[in-house]
PAVOSE-757050 format. One line per field, with one value per residue: chain; x, y, z of N, C-alpha, C, CB in turn. Coordinates in Angstrom, 1 decimal. Atoms other than C-alpha are relative to their C-alpha. Glycine has a CB too. Layout:
N
c (A / ...)
n_east (X / ...)
n_north (Y / ...)
n_up (Z / ...)
ca_east (X / ...)
ca_north (Y / ...)
ca_up (Z / ...)
c_east (X / ...)
c_north (Y / ...)
c_up (Z / ...)
cb_east (X / ...)
cb_north (Y / ...)
cb_up (Z / ...)
***
This chain:
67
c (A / A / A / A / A / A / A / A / A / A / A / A / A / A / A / A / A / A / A / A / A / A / A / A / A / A / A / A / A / A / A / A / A / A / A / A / A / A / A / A / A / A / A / A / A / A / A / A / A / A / A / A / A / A / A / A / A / A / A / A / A / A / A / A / A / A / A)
n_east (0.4 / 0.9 / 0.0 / 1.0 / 0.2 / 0.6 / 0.6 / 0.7 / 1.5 / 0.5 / 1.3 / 0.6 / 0.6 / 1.5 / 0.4 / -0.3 / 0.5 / 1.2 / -0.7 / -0.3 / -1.0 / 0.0 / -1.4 / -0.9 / -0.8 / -1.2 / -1.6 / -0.5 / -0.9 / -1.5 / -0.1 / -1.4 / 0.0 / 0.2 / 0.2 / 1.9 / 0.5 / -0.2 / -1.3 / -0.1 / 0.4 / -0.3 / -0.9 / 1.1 / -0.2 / -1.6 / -0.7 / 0.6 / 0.6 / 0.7 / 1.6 / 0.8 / 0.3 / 0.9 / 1.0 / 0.3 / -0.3 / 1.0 / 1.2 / -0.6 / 0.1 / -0.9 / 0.5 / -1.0 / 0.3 / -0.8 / -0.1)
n_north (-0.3 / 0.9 / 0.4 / -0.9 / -0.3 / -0.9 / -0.4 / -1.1 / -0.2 / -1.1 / 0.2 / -0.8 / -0.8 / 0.2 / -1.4 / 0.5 / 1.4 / -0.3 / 0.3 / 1.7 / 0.5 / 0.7 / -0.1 / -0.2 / -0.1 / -1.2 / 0.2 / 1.2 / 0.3 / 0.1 / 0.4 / -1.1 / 0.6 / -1.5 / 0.3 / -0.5 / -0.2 / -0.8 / 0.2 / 0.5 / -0.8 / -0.6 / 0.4 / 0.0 / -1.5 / -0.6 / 0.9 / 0.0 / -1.4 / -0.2 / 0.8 / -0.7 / -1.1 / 0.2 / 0.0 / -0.7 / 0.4 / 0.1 / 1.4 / 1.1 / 1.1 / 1.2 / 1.1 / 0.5 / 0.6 / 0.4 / 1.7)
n_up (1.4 / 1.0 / 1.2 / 0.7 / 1.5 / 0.3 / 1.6 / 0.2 / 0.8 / 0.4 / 0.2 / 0.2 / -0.2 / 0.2 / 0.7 / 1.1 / 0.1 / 0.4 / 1.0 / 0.0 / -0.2 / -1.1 / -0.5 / 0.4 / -1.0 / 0.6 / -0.6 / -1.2 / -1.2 / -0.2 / -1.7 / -1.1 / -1.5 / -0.7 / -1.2 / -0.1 / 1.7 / 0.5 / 0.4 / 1.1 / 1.0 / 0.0 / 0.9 / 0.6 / 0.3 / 0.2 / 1.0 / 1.5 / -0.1 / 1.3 / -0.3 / -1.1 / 0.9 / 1.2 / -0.4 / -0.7 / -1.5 / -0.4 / 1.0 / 0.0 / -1.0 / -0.1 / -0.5 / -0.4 / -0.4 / -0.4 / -0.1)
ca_east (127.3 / 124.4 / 123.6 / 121.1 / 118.8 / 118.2 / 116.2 / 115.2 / 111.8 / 110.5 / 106.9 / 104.7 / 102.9 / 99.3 / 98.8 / 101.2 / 99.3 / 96.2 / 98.2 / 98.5 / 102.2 / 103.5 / 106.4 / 109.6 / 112.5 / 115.6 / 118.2 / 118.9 / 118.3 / 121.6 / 123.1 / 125.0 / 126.3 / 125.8 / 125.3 / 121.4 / 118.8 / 119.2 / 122.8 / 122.2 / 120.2 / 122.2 / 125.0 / 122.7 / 122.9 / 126.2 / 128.0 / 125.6 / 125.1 / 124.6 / 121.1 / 120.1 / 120.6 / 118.2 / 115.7 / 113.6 / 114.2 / 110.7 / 109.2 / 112.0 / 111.2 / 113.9 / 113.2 / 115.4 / 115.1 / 117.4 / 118.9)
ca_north (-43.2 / -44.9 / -45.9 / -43.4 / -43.4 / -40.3 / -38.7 / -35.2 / -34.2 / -31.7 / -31.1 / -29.3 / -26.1 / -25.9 / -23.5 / -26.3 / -29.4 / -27.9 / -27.9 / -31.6 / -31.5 / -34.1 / -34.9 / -35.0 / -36.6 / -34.5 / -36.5 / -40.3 / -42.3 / -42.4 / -44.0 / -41.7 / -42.5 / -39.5 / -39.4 / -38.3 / -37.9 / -34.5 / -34.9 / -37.0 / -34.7 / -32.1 / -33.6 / -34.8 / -31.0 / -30.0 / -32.9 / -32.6 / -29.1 / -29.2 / -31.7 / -29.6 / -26.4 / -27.6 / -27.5 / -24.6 / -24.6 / -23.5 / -27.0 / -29.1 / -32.1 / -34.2 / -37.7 / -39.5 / -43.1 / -44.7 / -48.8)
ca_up (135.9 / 134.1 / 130.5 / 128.7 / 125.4 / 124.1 / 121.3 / 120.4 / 118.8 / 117.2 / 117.9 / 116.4 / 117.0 / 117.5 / 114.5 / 112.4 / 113.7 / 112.3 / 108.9 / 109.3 / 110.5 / 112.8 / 115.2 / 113.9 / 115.2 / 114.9 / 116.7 / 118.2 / 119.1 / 120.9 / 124.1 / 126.7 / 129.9 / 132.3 / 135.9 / 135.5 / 132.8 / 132.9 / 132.7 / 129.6 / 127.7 / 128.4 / 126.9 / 124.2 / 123.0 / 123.5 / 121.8 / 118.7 / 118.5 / 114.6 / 114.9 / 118.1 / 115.6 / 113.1 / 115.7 / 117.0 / 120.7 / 121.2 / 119.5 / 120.8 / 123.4 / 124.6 / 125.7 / 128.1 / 129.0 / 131.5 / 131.2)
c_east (-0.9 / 0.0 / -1.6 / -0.6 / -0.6 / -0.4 / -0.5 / -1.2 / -0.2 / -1.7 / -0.5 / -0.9 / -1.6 / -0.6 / 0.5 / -0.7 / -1.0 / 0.4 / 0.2 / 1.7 / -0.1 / 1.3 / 1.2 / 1.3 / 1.6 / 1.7 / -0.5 / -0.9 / 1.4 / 0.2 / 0.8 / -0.2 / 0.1 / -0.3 / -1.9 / -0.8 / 0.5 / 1.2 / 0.4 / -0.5 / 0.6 / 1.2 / 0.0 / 0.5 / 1.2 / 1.1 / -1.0 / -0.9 / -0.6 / -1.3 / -0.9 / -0.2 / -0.9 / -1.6 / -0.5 / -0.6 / -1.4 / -0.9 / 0.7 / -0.1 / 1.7 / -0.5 / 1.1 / -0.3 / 1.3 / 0.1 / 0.3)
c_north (-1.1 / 0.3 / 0.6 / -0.3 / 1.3 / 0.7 / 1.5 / 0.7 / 1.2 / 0.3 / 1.4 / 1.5 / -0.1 / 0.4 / -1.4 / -1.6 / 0.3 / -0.4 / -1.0 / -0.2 / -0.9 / 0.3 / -0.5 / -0.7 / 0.1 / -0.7 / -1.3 / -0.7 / -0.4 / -0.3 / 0.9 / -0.8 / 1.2 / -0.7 / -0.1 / 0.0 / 1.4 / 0.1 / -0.7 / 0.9 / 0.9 / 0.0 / -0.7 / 1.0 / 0.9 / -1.3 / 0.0 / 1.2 / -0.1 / -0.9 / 0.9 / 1.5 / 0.2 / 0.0 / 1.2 / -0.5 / -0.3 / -1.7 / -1.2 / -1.2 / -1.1 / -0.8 / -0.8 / -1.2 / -1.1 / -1.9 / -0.1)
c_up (-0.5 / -1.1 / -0.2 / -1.0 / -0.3 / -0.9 / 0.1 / -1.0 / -0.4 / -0.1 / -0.1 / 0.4 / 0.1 / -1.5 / -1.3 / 0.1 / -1.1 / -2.0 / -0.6 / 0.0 / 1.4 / 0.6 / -0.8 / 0.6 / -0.6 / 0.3 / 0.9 / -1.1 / 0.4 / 1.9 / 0.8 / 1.3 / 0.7 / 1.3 / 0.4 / -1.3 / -0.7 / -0.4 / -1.7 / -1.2 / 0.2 / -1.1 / -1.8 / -1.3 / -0.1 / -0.4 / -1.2 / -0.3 / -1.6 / 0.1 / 1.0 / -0.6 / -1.1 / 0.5 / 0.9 / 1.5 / 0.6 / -0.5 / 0.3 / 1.1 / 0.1 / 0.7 / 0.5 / 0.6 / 0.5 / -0.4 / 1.1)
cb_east (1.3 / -1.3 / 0.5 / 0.3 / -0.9 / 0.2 / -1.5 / 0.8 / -1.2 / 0.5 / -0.6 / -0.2 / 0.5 / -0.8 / 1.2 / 1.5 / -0.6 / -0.3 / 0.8 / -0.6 / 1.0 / -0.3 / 0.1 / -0.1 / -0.3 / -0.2 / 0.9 / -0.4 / -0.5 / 1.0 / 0.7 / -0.2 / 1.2 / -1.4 / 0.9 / -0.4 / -1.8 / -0.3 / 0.6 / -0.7 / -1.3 / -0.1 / 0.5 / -1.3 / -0.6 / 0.7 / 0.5 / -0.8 / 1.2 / 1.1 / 0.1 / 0.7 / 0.9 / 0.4 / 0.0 / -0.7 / 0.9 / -0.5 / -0.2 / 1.2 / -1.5 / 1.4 / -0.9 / 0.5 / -0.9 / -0.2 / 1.0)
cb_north (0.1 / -0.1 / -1.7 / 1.0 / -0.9 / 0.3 / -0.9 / 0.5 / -0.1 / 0.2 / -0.9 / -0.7 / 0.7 / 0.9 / 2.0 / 0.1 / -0.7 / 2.0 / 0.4 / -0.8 / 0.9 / -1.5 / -0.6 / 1.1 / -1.4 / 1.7 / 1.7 / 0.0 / -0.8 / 1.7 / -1.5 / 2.2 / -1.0 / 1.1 / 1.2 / 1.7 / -0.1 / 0.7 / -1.0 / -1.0 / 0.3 / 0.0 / -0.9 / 0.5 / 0.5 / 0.8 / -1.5 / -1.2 / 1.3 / -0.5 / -1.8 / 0.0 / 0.2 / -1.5 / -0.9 / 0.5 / 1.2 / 1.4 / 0.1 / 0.5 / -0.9 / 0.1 / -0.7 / 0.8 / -0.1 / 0.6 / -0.9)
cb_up (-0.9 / 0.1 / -0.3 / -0.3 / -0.6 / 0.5 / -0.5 / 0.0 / 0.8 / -1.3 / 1.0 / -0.3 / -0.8 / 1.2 / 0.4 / -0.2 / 1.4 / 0.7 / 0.0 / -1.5 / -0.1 / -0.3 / 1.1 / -0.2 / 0.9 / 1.1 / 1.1 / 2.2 / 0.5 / -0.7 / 0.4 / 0.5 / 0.5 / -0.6 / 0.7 / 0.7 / -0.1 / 0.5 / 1.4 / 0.0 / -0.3 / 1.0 / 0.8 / 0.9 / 0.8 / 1.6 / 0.6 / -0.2 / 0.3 / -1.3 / 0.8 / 1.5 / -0.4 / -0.8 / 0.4 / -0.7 / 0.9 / -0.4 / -2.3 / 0.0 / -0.7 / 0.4 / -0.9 / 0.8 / -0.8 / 1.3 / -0.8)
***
C-alpha cells in the first residue's frame, strides 16, 4: 500500500470556456492509501460520493499524485 493525493476537477466544456468559465476543483485535496493510483481515485469516489455527485461525470478529471 502507498500514500496518495488526490483531487477532483471539474473542467470545463469548450462551449463554457468560451463563456469565460474555468476549472473548478470539486473535491481534495485528500491523502489515501491504496495499492495503485487507480486504486486511489477510485476510492476517491466511492467514499465521497456526495462531492463526486456535484460533479458532471462528463467534465470530471481526477488527478492522482503518488508520495
Amino acid at each position: 500500500m502507498s500514500l496518495f493525493e488526490v483531487v477532483i476537477l471539474e473542467v470545463p466544456s469548450k462551449k463554457d470556456k468560451e463563456k469565460g468559465d474555468t476549472e473548478r476543483l470539486a473535491f481534495g485535496p485528500k491523502f489515501i492509501i491504496a495499492g495503485d493510483s487507480q486504486s486511489a481515485a477510485i476510492r476517491a469516489i466511492l467514499e465521497n460520493p456526495a462531492e463526486a455527485a456535484e460533479v458532471d461525470k462528463d467534465k470530471m478529471q481526477i488527478l492522482v499524485r503518488p508520495f
